[in-house]
DSSP file (Angstrom, degrees, kcal/mol; ACC not computed):
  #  RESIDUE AA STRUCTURE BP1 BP2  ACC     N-H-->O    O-->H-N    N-H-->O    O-->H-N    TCO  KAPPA ALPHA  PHI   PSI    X-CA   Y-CA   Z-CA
    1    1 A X              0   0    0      0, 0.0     2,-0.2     0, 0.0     0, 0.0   0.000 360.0 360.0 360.0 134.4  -17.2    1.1   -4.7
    2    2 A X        -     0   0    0      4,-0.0     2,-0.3     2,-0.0   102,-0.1  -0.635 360.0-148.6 -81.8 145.6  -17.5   -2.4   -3.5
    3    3 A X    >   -     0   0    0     -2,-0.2     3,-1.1     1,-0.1     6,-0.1  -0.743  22.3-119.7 -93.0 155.1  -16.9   -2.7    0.7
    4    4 A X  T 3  S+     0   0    0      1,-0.3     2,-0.4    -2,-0.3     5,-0.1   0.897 117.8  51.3 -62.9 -34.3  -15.4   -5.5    2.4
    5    5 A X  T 3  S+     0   0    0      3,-0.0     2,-0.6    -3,-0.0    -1,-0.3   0.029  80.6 119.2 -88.8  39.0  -18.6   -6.0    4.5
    6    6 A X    X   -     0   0    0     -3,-1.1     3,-0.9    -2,-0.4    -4,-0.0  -0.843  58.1-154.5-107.4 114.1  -20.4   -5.9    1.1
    7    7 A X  T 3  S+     0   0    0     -2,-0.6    -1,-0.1     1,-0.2    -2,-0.0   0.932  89.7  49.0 -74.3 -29.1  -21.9   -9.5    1.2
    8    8 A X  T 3  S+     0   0    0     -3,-0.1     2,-0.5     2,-0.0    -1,-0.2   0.647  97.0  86.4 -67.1 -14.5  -22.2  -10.1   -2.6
    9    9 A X    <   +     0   0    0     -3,-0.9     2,-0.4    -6,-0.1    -3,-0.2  -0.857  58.5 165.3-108.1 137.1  -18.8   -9.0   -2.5
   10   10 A X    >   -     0   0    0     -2,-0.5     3,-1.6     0, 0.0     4,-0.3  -0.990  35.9-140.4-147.5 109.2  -15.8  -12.4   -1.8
   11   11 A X  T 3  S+     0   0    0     -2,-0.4    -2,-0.0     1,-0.3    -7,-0.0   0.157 105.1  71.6 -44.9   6.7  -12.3  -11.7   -2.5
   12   12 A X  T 3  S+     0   0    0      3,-0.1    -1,-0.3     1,-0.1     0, 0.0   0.095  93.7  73.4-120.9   4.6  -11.9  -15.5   -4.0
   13   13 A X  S <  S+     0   0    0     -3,-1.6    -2,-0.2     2,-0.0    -1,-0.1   0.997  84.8  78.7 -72.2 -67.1  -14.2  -13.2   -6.8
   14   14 A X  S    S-     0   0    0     -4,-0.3     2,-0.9     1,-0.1    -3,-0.0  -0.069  80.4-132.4-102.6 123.0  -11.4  -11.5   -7.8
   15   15 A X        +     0   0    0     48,-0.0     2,-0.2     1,-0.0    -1,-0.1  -0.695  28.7 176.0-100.3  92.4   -8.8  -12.6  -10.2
   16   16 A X        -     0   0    0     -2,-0.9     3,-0.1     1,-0.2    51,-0.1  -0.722  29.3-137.6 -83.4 126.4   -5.2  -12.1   -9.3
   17   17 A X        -     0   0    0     -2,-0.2     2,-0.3     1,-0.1    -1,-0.2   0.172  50.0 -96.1 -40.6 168.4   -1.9  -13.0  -10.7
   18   18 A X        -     0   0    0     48,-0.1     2,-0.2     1,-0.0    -1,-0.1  -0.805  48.3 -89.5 -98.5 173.5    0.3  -14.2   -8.0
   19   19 A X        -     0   0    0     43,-0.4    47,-0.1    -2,-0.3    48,-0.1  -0.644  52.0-133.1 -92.4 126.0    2.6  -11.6   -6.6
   20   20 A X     >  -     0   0    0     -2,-0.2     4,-1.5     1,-0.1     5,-0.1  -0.097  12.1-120.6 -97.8-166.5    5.6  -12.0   -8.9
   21   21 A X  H  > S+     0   0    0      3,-0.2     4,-2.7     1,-0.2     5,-0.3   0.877 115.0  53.3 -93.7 -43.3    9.3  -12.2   -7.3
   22   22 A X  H  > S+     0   0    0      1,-0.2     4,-1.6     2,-0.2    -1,-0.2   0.877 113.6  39.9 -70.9 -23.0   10.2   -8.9   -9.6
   23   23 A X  H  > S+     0   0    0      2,-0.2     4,-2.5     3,-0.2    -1,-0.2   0.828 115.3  49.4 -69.3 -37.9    7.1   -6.6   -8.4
   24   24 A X  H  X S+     0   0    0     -4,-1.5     4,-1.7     1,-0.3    -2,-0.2   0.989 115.7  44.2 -89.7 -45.4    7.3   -7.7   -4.9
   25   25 A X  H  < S+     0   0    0     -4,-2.7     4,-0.3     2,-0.2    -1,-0.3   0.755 106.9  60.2 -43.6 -24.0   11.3   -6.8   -5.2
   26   26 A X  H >X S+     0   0    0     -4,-1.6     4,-3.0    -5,-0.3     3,-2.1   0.999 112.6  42.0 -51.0 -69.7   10.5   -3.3   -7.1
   27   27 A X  H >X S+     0   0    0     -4,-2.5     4,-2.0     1,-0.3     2,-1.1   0.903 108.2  53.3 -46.5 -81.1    8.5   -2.4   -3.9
   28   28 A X  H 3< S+     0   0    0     -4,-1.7    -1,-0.3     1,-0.2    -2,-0.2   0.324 114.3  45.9 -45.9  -1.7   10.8   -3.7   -1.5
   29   29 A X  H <> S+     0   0    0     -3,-2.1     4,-0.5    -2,-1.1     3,-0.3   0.694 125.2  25.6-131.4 -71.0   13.8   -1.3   -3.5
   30   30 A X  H <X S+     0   0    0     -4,-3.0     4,-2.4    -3,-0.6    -3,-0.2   0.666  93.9  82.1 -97.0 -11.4   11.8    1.9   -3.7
   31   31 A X  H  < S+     0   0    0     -4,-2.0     4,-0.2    -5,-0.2    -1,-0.2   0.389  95.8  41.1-101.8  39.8    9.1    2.3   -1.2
   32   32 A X  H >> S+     0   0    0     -3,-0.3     4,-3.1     3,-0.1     3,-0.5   0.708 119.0  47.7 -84.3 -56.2   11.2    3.8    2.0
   33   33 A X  H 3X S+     0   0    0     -4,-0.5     4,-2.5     1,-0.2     5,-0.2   0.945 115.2  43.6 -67.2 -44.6   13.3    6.0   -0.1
   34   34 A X  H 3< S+     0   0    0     -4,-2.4    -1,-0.2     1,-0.2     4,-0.2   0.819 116.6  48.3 -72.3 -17.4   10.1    7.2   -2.0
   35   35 A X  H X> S+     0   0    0     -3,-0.5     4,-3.4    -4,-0.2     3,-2.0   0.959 110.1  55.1 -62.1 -59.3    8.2    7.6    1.4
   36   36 A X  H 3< S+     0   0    0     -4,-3.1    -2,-0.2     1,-0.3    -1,-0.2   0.886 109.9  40.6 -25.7 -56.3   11.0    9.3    2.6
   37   37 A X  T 3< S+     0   0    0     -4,-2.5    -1,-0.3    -5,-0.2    -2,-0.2   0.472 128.6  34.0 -77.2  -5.2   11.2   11.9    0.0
   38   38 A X  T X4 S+     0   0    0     -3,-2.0     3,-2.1    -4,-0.2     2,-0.7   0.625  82.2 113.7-153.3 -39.9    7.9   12.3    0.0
   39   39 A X  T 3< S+     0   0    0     -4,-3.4     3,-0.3     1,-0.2     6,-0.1   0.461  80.9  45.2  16.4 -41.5    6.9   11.7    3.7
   40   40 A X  T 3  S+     0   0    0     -2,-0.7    -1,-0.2     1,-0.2     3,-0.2   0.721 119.5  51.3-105.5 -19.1    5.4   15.8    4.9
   41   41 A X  S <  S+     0   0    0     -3,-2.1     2,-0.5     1,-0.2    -1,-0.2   0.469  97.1  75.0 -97.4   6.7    3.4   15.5    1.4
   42   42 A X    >   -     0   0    0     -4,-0.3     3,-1.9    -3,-0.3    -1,-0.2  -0.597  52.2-178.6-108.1  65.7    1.8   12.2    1.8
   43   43 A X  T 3  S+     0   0    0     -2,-0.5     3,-0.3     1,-0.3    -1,-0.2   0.609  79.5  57.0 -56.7 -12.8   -1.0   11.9    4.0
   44   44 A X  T >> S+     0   0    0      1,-0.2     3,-1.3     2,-0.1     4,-0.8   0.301  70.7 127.1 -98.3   8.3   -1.9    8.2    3.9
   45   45 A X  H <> S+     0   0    0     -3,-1.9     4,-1.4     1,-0.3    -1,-0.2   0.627  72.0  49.1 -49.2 -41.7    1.9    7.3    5.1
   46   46 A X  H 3> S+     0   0    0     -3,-0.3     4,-1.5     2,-0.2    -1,-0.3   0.975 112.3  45.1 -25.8 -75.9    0.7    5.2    7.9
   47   47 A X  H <> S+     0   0    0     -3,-1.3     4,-2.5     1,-0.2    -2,-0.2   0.845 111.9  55.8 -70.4 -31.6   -1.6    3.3    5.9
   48   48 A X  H  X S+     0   0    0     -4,-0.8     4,-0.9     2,-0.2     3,-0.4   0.964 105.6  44.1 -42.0 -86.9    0.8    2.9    3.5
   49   49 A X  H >X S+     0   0    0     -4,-1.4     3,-4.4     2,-0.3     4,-0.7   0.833 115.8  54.9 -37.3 -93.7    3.5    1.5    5.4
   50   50 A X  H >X S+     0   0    0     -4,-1.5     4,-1.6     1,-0.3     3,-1.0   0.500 105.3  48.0  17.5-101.1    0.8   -0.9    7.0
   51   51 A X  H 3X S+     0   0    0     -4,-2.5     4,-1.5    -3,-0.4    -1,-0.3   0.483 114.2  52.5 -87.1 -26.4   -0.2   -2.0    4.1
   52   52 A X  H <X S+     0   0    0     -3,-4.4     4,-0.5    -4,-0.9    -1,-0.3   0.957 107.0  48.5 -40.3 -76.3    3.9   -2.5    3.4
   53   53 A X  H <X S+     0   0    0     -3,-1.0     4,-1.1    -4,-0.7    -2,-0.3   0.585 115.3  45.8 -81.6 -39.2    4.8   -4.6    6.4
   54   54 A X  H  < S+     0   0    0     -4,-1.6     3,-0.3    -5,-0.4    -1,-0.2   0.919 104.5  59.9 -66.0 -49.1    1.4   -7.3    5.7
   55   55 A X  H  < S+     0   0    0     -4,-1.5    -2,-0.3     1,-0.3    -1,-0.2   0.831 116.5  33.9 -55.9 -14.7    2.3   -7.5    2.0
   56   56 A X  H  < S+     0   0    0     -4,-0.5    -1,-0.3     2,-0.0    -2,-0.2   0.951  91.4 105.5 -90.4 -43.4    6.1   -9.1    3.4
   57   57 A X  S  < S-     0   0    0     -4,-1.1     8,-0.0    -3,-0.3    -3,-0.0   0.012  72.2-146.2 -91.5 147.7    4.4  -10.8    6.4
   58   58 A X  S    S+     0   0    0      1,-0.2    -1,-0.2     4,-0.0     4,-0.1   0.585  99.4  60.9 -94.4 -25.5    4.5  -14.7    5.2
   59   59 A X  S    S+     0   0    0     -5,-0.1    -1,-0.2     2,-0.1     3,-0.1   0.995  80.1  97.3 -59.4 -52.7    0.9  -15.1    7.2
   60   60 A X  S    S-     0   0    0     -6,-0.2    48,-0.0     1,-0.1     5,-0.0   0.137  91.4-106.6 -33.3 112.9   -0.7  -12.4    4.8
   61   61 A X     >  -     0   0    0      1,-0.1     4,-4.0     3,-0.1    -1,-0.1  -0.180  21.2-120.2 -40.7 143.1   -2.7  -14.7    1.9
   62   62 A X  T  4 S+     0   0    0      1,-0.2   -43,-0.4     2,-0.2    -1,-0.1   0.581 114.5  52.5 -64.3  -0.4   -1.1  -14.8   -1.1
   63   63 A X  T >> S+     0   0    0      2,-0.2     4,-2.9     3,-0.1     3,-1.9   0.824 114.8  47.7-110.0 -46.5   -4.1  -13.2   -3.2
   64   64 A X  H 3>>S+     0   0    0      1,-0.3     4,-2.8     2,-0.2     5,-0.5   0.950 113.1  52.6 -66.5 -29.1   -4.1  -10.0   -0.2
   65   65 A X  H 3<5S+     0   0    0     -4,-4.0    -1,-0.3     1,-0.2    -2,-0.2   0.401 104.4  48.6 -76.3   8.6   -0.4  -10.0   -0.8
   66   66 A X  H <>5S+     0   0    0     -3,-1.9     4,-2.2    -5,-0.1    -1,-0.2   0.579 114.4  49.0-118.0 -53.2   -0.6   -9.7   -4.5
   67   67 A X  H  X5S+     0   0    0     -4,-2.9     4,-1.0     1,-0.2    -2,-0.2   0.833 114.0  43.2 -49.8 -27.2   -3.3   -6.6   -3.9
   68   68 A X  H  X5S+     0   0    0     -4,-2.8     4,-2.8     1,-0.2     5,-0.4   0.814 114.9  50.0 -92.9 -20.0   -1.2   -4.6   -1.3
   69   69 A X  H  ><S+     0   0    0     -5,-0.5     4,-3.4     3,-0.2    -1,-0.2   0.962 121.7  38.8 -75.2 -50.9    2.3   -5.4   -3.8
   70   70 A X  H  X S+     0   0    0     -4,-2.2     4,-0.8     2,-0.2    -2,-0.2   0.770 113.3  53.3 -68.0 -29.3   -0.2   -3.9   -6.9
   71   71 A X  H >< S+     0   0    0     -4,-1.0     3,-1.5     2,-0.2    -2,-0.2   0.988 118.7  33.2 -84.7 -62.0   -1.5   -1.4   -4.7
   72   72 A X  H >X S+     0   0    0     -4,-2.8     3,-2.4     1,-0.3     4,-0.6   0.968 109.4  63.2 -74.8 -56.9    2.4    0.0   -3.7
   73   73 A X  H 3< S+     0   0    0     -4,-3.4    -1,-0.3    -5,-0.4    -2,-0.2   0.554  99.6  57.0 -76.7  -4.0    3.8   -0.7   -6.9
   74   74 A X  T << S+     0   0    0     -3,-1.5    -1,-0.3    -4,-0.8    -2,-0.2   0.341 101.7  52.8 -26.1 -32.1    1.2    2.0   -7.9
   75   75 A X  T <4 S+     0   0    0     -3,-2.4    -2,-0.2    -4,-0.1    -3,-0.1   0.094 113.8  45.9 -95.6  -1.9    2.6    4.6   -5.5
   76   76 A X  S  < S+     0   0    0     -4,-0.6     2,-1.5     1,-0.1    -2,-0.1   0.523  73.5 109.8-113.7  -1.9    6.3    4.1   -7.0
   77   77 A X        -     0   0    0     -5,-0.2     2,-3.2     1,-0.1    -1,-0.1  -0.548  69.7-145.4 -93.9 100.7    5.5    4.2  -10.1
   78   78 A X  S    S+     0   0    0     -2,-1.5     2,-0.2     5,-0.1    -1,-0.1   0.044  89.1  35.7 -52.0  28.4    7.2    8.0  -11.2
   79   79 A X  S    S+     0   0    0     -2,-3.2     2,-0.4     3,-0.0     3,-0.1  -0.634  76.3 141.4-150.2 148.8    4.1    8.6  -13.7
   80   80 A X  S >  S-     0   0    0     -2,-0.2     3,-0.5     1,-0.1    14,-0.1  -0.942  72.5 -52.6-157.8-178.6    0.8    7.5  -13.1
   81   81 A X  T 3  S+     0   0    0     -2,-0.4     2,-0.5     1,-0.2    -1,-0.1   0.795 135.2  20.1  -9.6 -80.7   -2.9    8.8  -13.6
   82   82 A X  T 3  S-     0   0    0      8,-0.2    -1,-0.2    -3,-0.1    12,-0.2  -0.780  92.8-122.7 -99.2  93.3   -1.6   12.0  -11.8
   83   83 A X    X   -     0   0    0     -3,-0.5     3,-0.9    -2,-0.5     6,-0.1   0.186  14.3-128.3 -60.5 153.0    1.7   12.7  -11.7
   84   84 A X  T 3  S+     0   0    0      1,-0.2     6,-0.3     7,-0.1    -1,-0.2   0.685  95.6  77.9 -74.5 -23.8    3.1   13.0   -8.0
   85   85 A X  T 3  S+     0   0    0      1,-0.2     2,-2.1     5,-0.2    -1,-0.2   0.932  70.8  84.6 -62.2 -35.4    4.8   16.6   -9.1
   86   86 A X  S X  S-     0   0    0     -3,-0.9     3,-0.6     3,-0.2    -1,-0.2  -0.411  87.6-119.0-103.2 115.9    1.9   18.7   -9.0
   87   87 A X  T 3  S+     0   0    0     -2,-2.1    -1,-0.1     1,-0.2    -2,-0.1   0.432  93.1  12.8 -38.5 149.1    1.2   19.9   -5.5
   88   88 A X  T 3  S+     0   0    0      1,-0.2    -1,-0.2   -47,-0.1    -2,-0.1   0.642 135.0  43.4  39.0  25.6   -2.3   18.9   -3.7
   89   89 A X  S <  S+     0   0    0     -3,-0.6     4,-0.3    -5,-0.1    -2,-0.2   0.246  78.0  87.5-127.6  12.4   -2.8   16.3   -6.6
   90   90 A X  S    S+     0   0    0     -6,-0.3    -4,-0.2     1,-0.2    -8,-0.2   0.809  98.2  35.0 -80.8 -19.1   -0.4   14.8   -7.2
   91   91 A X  S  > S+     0   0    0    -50,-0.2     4,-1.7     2,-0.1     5,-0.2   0.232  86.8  94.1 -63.1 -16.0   -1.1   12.2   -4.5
   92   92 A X  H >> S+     0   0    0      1,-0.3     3,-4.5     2,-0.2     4,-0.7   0.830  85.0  54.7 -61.4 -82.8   -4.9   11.8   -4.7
   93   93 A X  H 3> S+     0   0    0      1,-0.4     4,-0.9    -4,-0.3    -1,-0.3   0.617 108.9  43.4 -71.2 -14.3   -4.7    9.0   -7.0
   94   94 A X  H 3> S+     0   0    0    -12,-0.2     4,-1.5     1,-0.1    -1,-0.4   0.853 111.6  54.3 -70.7 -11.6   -2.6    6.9   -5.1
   95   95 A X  H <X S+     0   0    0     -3,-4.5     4,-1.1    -4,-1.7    -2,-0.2   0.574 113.0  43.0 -83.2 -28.8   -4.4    7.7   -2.1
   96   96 A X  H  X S+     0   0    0     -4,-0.7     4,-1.6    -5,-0.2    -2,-0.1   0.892 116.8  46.8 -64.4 -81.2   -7.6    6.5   -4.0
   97   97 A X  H  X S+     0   0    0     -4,-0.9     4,-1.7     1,-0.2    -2,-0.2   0.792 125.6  33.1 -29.4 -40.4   -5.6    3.2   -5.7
   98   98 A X  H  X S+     0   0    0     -4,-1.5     4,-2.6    -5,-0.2    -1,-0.2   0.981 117.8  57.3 -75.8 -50.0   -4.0    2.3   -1.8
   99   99 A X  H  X S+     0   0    0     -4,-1.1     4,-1.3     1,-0.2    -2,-0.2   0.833 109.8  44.2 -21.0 -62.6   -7.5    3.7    0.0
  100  100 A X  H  X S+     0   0    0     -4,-1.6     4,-2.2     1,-0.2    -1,-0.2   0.854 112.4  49.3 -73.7 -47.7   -9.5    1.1   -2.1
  101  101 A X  H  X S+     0   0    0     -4,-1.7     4,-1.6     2,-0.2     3,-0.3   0.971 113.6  53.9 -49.9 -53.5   -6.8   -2.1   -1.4
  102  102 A X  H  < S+     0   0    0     -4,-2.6    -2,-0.2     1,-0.3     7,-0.2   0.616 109.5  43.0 -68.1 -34.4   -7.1   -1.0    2.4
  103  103 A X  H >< S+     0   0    0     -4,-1.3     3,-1.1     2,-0.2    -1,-0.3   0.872 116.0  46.2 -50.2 -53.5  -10.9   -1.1    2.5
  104  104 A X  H 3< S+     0   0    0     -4,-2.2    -2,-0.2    -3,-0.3   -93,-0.1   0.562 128.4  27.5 -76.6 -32.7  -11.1   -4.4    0.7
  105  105 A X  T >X S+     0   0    0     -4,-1.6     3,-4.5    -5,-0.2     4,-1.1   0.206  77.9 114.7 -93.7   2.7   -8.2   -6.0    3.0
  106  106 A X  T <4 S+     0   0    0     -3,-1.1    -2,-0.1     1,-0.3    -3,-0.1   0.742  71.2  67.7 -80.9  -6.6   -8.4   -4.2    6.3
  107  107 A X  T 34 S+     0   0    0     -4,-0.2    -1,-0.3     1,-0.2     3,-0.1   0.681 105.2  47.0 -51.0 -24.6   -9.4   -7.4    7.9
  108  108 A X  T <4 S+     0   0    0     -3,-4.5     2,-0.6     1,-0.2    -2,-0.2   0.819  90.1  83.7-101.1 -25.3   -5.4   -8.7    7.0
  109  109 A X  S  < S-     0   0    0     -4,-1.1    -1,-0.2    -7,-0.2   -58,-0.1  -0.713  73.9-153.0-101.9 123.3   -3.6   -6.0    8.1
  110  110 A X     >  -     0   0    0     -2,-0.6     4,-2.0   -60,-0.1     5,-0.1  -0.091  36.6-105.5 -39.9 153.5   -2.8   -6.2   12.1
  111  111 A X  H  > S+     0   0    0      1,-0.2     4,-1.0     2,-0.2     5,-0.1   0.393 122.7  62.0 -77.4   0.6   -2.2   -4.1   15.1
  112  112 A X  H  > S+     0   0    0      2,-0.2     4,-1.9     3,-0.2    -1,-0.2   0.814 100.8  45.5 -95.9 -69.6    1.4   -5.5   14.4
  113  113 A X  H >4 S+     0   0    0      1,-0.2     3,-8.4     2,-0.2    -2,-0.2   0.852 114.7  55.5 -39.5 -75.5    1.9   -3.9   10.9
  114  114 A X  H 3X S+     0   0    0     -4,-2.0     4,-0.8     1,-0.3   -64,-0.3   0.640 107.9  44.8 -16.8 -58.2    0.5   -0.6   12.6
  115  115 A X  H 3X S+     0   0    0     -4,-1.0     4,-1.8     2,-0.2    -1,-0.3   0.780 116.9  43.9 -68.3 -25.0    2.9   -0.6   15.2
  116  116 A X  H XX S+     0   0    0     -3,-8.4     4,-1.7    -4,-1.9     3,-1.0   0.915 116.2  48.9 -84.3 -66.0    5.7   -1.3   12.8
  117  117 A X  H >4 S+     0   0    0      1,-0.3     3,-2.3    -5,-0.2     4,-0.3   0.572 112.8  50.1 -23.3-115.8    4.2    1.4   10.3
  118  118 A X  H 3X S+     0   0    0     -4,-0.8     4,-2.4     1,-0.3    -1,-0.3   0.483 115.8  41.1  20.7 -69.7    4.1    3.7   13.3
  119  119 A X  H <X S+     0   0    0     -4,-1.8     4,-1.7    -3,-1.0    -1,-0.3   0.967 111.6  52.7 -71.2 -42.7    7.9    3.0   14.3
  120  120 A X  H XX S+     0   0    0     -3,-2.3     4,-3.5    -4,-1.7     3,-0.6   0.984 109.0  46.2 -58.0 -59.9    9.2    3.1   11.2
  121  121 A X  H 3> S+     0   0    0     -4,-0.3     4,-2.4    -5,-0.3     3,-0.3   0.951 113.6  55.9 -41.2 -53.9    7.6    6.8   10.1
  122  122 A X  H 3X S+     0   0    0     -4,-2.4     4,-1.1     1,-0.3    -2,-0.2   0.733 106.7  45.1 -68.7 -24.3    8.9    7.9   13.6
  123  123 A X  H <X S+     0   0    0     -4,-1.7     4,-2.3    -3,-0.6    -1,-0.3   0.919 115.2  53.7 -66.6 -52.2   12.6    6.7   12.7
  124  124 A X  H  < S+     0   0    0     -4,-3.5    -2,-0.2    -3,-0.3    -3,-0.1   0.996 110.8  41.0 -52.8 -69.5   11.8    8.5    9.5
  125  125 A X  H  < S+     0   0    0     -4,-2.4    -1,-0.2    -5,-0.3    -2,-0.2   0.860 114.1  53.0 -10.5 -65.5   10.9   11.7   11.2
  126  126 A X  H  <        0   0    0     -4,-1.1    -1,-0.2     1,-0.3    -2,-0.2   0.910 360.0 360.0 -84.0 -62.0   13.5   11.5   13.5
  127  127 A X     <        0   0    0     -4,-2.3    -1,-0.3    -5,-0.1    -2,-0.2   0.224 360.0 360.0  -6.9 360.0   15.9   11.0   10.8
């Protein structure tokens, strides 16, 4: 697995589409309700949400906003690698797919997403 502090490794490497208008709306559509529903089975819900709240933020570069939009439209997608039904795996591989964006970006996402992550689960919770 490449790390961000990998010096051979430069994110300008990496070729990404730009993050299209329909992707980055799909995400914006489905992921609170599916975090919701899914919220006490999800362990990476934090990072998630994080990783939510840069991919909108208009500082975020457009190439990390294109990873973290691929990365959640990967966690919504209602079949994948594993399917989300079957209990203690059904998550791993989004928790790998998001894991991997979070290493490779944690430099973009801010103590400001956290805190929003952070408030938002706790409205969810509360809820």
């Amino acid at each position: 697995m490449i790390h961000r502090s990998d010096p051979s490794f430069d994110l300008d490497d990496i070729e990404i589409p730009a993050a299209g208008a329909e992707e980055e709306a799909r995400v914006r559509a489905r992921f609170w309700p599916k975090l919701a529903a899914t919220l006490s089975r999800v362990p990476f819900a934090e990072d998630a949400a994080a990783a939510y709240y840069c991919a909108l933020d208009s500082q975020t570069p457009t190439r990390v906003r294109a990873l973290l939009f691929g990365a959640l439209g990967y966690f919504l997608l209602p079949t994948d690698a594993v399917p989300d039904i079957f209990v203690g795996l059904g998550f791993t591989d989004d928790a790998a797919v998001l894991a991997t964006a979070l290493n490779l970006l944690a430099s973009h996402i801010g103590a400001d997403h956290r805190a929003a992550a952070r408030a938002a689960l706790a409205r969810l919770r509360g809820a």
